[in-house]
N, C-alpha and C positions, 0 to 999 in steps of 0.2 A: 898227799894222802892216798893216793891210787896205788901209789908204789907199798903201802904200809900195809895194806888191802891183799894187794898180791902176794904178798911173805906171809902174812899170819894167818892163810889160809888154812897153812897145812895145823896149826895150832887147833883151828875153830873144830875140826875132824872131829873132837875127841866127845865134843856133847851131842853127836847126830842120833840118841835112840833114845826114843821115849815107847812106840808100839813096833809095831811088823811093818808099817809103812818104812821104816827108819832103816830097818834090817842091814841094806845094801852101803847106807851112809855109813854105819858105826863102825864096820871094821877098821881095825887098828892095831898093826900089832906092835907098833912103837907105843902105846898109849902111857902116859904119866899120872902119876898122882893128883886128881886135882885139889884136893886138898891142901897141897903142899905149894901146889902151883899158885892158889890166887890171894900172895900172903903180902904181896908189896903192891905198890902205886903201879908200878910199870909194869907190872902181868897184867892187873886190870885192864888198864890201858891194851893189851893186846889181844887183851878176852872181849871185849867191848869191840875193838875194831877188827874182831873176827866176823860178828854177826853182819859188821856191814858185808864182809868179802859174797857169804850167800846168799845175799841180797842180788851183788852186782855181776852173780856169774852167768856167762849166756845161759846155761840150762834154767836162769831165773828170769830177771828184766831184763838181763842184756838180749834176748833174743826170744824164748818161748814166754815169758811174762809180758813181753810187748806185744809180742801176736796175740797174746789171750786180751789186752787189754784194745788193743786199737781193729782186729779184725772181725770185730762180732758187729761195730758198728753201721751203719747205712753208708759209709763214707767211701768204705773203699773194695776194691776186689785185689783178691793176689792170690798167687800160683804158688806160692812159699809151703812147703810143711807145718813152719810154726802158723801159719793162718787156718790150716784146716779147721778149726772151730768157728771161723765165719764164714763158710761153707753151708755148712749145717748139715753136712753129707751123710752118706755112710760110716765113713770113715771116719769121724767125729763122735768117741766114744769111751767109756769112765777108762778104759787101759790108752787110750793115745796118749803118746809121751811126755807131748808138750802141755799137757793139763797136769798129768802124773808129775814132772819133776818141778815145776814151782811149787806146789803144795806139799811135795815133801820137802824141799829147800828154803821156805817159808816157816813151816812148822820148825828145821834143824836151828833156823837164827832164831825163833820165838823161843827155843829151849835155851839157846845161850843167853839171850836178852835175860831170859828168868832166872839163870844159871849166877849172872853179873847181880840182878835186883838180891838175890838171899846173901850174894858173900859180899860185896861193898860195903854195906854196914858195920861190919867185923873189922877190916884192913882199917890201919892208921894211917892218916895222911897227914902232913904238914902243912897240906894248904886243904880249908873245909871247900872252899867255892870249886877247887879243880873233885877233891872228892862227888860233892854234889851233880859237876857237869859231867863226870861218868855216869852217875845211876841215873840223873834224867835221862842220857841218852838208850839209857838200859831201857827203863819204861816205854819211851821213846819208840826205839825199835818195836819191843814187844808190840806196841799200840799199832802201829804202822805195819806188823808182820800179820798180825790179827785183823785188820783193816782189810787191808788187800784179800785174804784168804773169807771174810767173810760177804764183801762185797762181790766175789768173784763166785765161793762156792756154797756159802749161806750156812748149812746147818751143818755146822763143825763144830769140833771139840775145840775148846781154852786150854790152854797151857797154862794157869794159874803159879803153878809149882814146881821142883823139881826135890821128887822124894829118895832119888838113886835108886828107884825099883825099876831094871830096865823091862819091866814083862807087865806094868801096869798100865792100864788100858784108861780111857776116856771115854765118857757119852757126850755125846753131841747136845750142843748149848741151844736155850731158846733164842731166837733173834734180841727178845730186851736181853735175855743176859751176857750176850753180845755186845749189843748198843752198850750198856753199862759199865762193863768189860774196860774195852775199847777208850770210852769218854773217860773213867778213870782214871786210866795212864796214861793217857793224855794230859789232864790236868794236874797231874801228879808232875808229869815234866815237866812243865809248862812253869811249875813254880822251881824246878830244880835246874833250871838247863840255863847257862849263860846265855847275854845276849849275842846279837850279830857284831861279830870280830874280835869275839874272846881267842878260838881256835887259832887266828893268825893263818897266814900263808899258806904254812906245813904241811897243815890240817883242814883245808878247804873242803868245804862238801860232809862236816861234822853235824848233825844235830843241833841247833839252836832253840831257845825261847820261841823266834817266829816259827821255825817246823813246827812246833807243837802248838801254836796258837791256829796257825793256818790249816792244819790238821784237825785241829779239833773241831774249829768252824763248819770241816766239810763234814765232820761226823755227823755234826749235829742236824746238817742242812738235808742230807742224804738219807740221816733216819727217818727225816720228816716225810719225804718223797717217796721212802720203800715202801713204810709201814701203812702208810694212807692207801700205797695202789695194791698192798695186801689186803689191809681193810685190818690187820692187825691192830692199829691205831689213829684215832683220832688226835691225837696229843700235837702241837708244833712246838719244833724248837727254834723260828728262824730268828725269835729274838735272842738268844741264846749264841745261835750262829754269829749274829751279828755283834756282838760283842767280841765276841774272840778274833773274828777280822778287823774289828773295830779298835782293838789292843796294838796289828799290824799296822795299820793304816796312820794311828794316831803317833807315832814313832815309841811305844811301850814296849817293845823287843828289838829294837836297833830301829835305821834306818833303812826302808828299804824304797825303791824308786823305778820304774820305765828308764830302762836304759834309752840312749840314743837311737839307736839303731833294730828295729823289729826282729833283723835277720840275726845277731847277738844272740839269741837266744837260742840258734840249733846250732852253732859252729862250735870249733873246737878252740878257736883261739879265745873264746868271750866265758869260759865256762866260771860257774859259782861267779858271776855277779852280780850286781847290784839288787835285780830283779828279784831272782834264784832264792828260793824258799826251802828248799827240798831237792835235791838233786841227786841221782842217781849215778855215782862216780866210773867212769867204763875206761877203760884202757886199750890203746892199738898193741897188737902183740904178734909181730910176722914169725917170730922167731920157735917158738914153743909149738908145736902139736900134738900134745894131750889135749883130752877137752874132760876133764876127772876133775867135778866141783870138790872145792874141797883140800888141792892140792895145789902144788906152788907151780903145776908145769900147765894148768887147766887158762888162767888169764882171765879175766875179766872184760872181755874186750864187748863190741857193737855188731853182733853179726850181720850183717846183710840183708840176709835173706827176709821179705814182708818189707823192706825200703827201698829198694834201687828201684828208680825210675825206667819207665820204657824210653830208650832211646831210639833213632833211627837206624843209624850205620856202625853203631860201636857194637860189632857182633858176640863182645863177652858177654852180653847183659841173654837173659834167659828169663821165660815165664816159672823158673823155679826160684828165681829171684826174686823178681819184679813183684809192683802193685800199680795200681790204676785208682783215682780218685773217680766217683761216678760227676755225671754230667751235673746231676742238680747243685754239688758244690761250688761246680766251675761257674756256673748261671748265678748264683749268690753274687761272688766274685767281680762278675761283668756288669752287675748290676749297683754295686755300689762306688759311685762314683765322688770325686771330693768338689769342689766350687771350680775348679775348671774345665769340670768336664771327665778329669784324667783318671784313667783307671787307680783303684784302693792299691797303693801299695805295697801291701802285705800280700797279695798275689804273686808277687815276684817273688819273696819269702815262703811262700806257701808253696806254691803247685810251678813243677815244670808243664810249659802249655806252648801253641805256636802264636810267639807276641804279633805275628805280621799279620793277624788278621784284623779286620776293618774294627772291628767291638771293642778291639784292645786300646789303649788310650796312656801309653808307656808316661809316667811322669819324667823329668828328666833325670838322666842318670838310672833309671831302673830298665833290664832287658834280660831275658832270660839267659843267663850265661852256662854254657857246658862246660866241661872236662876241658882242661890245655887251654886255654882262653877264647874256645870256642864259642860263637851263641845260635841263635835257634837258624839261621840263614845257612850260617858257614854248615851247619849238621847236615841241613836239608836239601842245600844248595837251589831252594828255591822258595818262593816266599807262598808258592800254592800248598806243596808239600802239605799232608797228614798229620797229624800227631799220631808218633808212632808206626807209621808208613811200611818200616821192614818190618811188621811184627805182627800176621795176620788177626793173633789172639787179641792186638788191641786197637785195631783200623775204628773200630767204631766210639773209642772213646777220646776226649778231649784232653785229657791228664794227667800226671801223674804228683804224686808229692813230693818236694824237697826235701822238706826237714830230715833231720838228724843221718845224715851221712858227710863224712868230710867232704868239700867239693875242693881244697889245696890238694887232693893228691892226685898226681899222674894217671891216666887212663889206662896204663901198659904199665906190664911189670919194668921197673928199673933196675932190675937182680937183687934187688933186696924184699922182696915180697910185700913193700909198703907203698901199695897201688890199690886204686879206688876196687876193682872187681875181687881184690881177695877179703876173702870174710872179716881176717882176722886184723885189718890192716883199719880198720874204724871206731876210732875211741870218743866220737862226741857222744859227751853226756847226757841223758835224759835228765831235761825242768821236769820235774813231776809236780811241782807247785811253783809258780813264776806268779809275781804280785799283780800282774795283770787279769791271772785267774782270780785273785782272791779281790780285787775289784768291780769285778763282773762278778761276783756269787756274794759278795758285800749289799752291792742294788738290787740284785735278786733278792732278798732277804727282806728289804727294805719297802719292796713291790708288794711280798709276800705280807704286808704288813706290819713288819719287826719296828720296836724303835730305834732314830734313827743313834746312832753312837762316834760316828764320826762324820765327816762329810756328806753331804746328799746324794742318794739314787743317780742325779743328771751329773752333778759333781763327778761320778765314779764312775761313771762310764765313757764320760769327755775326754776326760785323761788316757782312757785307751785309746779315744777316738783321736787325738788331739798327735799322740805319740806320730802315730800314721798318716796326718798331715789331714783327718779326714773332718768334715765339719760338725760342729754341736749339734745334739739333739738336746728340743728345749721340754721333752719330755722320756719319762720312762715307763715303758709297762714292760709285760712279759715276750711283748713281739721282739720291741726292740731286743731285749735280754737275749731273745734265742738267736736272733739273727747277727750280733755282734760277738756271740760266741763262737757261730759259727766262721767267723770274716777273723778272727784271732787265735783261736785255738782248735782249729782243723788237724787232723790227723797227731794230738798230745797224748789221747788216751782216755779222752771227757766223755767225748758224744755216746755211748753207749750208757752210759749211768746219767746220765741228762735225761734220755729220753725214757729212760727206764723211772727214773722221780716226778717225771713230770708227766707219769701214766699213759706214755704217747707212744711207746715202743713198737707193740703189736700195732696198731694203726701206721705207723708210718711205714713198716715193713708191709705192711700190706697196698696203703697206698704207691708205691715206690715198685712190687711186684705188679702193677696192675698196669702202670703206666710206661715205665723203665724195662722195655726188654730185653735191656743188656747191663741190667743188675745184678750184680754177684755173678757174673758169665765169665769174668776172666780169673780164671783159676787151671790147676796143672793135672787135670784131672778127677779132681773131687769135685763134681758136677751138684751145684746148689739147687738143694733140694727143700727151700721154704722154710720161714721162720715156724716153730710151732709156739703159740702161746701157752702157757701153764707150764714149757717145759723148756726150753730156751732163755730164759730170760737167768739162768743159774748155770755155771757148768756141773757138771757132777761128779760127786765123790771117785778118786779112784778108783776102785775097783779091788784093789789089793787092802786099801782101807776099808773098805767096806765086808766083804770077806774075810780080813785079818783080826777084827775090831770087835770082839762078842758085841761089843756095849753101843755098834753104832746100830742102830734099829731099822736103817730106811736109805734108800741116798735119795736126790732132791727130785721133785714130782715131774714125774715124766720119763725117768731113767731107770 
């Protein structure tokens, strides 16, 4: 499917304007009739897997939609452009690029997503279920495109519709008619969309039943959490929540299960399995450089930059790359140990760190491995060495993260541009929902007082524990919940909207500023300048939307 993704890019072009923000997408001067265009099964089909392509392009999650999601957290610092928003700099502002083009690229698949929901009903199919698993995935998209754009920049306008007036403007939605929105097409798919292994092989990384149950769950769980630390709402949905994890869990949209292996989950070789709820399809692409979403020469690839790791002696790596995990994760890590002592193995999976120091407690077979089949000794050539040693910007911190960069490819270019330091040469997939999450936010729910719908709170959290070799807890509250979120899903994309529902945001950024002098310090120049509460906790409307937009009234408090 990545490959299907990247050809019918240049298709999806044709639906990019709805306001002024859109302007720069729309042009086209090959444009066709759509009309004409979405009259069979297999246009649909190509209209439908357009909306994913800008989804998956770097100016979206592949690279600036990952920065906005994982660098606002307390987790990590990095020197990358796409991170300047967890900066909180100057330079963190409604025209910076990387806010500006996912929320126009967000919005362009939310108009095709709407574009698929009004013409599918019209087209004859011969098969009703493959009809139905397009327009759930329409809804689908839409929910997920509206998701992300309202969790990120709050008081935005719904694409409800698409009238063919390209000069017709929107007002921005209240948060319930958001929530509402949202949980809608959600459940609207949720009864449309095949289960897991209808799409086959081909087609991996498609829309399923579980995307939309596992999605909706978090809606609901996430509404509960915004709207309380607004004060907007008293209302809980975490029974609500729990039932639609409850539908995953109970095998009512496929099977789905903890793979074998922890580390499975960020490579390139293990993608869309077992686990895999939701994935975000990315493709290595040395070949091509355009980068014009939109276009079949742009790729969809994993950029780099906010993931390479600080190394010692590999002098390609740069603080305009790099990122850095702060200390207090690393200390989580150190601290949870399994029945014999042995350090949590999803630390080897999580963070590159120096394993020779005395705290470390390597279970067997786990040890930090580098580039070329190097590991932390051979880098350092000595077992005192720093983390990070060549790299003054990060002499003071402990480590950096793993996840999501190929570690199978070559350190140095091999003449084919398909080497670890070039951007464009990184196709592992973003899990945006792996069942491990949706078991951890299962017992949350259930803490929170939900009733119960499948297995028990201890039941759903042993199982993650159990995966990692690590031992049962014979109880569960909220400690445990945070801290085993933190020991599993470190640098996914969570911990900012965690602590954001669980009203703890402003506090912990303050606590962490008070104590941590070398919090948010490694960056490439955008010198972190303190979280502000009432204004931070959203990013803010473009700027060109906000200006271009009579009908938008305000951008979000603080901006």
């Amino acid at each position: 499917m990545k490959t299907r993704y990247y050809c019918i890019l240049l298709i999806s072009i044709l639906f990019a304007s709805c306001n002024d923000v859109f302007e720069e997408l729309s042009v086209n001067p090959n444009q066709i009739d759509l009309n004409s265009f979405y009259t069979t099964p297999k246009n649909i089909n190509e209209g439908v897997i357009g909306a994913y392509g800008y989804i998956s392009t770097p100016r979206n999650l592949g690279a600036c939609g990952f920065g906005l999601q994982l660098s606002r957290s307390d987790e990590a610092s990095s020197g990358a452009d796409y991170s300047v928003p967890g900066t909180y700099s100057q330079d963190y502002t409604p025209s910076y690029y990387s806010i500006v083009q996912p929320f126009q690229l967000m919005y362009t698949a939310a108009q095709q997503a709407c574009q698929m929901i009004q013409v599918i009903p019209g087209v004859e199919f011969a098969d009703a279920e493959q009809k139905n698993a397009y327009l759930g995935e329409a809804y689908f998209l839409r929910a997920f495109t509206h998701f992300f754009l309202f969790t990120n920049y709050r008081n935005i306008p719904l694409i409800k519709e698409i009238t063919g007036n390209t000069n017709e403007y929107r007002a921005q939605a209240t948060p319930e008619e958001s929530w509402d929105f949202i949980i809608s097409d959600l459940i609207e798919a949720e009864k449309l969309l095949p289960k897991k292994g209808y799409w086959g092989s081909s087609y991996a990384g498609r829309a399923t039943k579980g995307s939309a149950a596992a999605l909706l769950g978090k809606a609901y769980l996430y509404r509960t959490g915004f709207e309380k630390y607004y004060g907007n709402s008293s209302a809980s949905y975490y029974n609500e929540a729990a039932a639609a994890f409850g539908r995953v869990i109970n095998g009512d949209c496929g099977s789905y299960t903890l793979v074998e292996n922890y580390d499975w989950n960020f490579d390139a070789a293990h993608e869309n399995n077992d686990e895999s709820l939701w994935e975000i399809q990315l493709l290595a692409d040395a070949i091509n450089t355009g980068f014009n979403p939109g276009f079949n020469n742009s790729g969809l690839f994993n950029d780099i930059r906010s993931k390479t790791p600080i190394f010692g002696s590999i002098t390609s790596a740069n603080a305009s790359n790099a990122q850095v995990i702060h200390d207090w994760v690393y200390d989580i890590f150190v601290a949870s140990k399994n029945e014999k002592g042995e350090t949590d193995p999803r630390m080897f999976g999580t963070l590159v760190f120096n394993d020779n120091l005395p705290e470390i407690v390597a279970p067997a077979g786990y040890k930090v491995t580098y580039l070329e089949g190097n590991d932390w000794a051979d880098e350092f050539g000595s077992v005192t060495a720093g983390f990070g040693d060549k790299w003054p910007a990060a002499k003071d911190y402990k480590c950096s993260s793993r996840k999501w960069v190929d570690w199978t490819l070559p350190a140095r270019n091999p003449g084919t541009n398909i080497y670890y330091f070039y951007g464009r040469a990184q196709g592992v997939n973003w899990r945006w929902i792996r069942y491990a999450d949706v078991l951890l936010m299962y017992a949350e729910c259930l803490v929170m007082g939900a009733s119960q719908t499948s297995i028990s709170a201890e039941q759903a959290v042993n199982q993650v524990r159990s995966r990692a070799g690590m031992p049962p807890v014979s109880a569960v509250n909220m400690e445990v919940i945070e801290n085993e979120r933190v020991l599993e899903l470190t640098y996914e994309g969570h911990r900012f909207y965690d602590l954001l529902r669980w009203g703890r945001l402003t506090s912990r950024f303050r606590e962490l500023e008070a104590s941590d002098p070398y919090f948010k310090a490694f960056n490439n120049g955008h010198t972190y300048a303190g979280f502000q509460e009432g204004k931070h906790e959203w990013i803010p409307l473009p700027i060109e939307e906000v200006e271009g937009n009579p009908l938008i009234t305000s951008n979000n408090p603080g901006w």
